[in-house]
N, C-alpha and C positions, 0 to 999 in steps of 0.2 A: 504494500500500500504506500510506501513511504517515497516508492521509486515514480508513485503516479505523483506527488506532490512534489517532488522534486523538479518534476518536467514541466508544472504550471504556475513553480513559484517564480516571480518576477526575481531579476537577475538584478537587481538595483539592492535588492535586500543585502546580498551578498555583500554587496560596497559599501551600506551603510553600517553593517554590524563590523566591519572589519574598519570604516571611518570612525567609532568609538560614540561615546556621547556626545551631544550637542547643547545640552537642554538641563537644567534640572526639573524636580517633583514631575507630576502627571496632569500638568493641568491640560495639557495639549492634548489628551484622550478624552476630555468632557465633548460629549454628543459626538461619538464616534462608533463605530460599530466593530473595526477591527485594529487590531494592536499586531504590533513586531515582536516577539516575545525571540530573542537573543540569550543563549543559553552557551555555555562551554565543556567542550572536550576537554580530556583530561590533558589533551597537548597544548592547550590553550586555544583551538579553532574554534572561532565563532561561530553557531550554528542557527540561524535567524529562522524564525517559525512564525508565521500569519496565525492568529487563535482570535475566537471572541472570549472577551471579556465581561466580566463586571470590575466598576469601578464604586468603592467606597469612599465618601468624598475626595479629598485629595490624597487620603493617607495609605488607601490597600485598592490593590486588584486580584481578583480571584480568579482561576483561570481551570475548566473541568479538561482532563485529558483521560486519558487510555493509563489506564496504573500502571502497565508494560511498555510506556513510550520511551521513549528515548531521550525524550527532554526529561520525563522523571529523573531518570539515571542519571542524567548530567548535573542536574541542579540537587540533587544528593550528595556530589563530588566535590562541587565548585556553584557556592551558594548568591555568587554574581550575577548578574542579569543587565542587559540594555529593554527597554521599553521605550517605542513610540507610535504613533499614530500610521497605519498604513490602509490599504485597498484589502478587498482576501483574497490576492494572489502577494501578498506582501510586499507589492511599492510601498517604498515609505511616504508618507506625508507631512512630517514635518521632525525633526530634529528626533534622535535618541536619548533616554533618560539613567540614569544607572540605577539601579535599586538591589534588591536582595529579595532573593527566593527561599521558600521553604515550601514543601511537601505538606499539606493540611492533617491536621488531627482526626481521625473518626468521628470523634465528640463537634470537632469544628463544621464539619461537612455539611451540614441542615445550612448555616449562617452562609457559607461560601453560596449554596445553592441559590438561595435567597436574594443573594445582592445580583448574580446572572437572573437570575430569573425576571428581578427587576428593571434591568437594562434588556432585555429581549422580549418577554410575554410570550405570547403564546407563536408567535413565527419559529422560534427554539425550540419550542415542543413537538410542534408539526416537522421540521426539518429532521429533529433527532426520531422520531416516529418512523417518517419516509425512509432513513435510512438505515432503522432497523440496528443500529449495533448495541448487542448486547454483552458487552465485554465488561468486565469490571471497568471503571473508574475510579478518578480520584481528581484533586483538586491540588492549584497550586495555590500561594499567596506572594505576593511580591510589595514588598514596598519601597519607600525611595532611598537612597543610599545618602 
């Protein structure tokens, strides 16, 4: 699956996560629908991911993924992160932010759910329906650095 995203992510991402920050906090993701989410290999390669988000005022964004992704693994290793505003093939839109990642608690997960849920309604349920994945999940949290 990884290699079908690979072939429709915009190629500008790559330049942006590898240009660094530009920006600090997350204001530039208010009334946005998709984020850059920049995660690192343990060689230190950028690896730039398009996600939707929720965003908690300015201070958290929450981010549901595949509990077997690969950006899990990464941001388990190396708890650095770039965040900015982009399209969902991940052009960026405007400037990268640095922040800090963690992996969500069990106990946290209803809250994470809640703040996406708030930013999407029901086009995120209908989307995640359509497409039927039943894998586990989990949630990231990120805030500004």
């Amino acid at each position: 699956m990884s290699s079908i995203y690979d072939r429709i992510r915009n190629p500008e991402s790559a330049a942006a996560a590898r240009a660094g920050a530009g920006a600090s906090g997350f204001g530039a993701l208010r009334d946005r629908k998709y984020a850059l989410l920049v995660t690192y290999r343990r060689s230190g390669e950028a690896v730039p991911t398009p996600v939707w988000f929720g965003l908690e005022g300015a201070e958290r964004l929450y981010v549901r993924t595949g509990a077997d992704a690969a950006k899990v693994k990464r941001l388990r290793a190396d708890a650095r992160v770039l965040v900015g505003p982009s399209d969902a093939r991940g052009k960026p839109l405007g400037p990268l932010a640095p922040g800090t990642g963690r992996v969500v608690e069990p106990a946290e997960r209803p809250h994470a759910e809640a703040v996406l849920r708030s930013s999407y309604g029901l086009g995120r349920l209908l989307y995640e329906r359509i497409i039927g994945d039943r894998s586990p999940s989990t949630y990231l949290e990120v805030t500004p650095a």
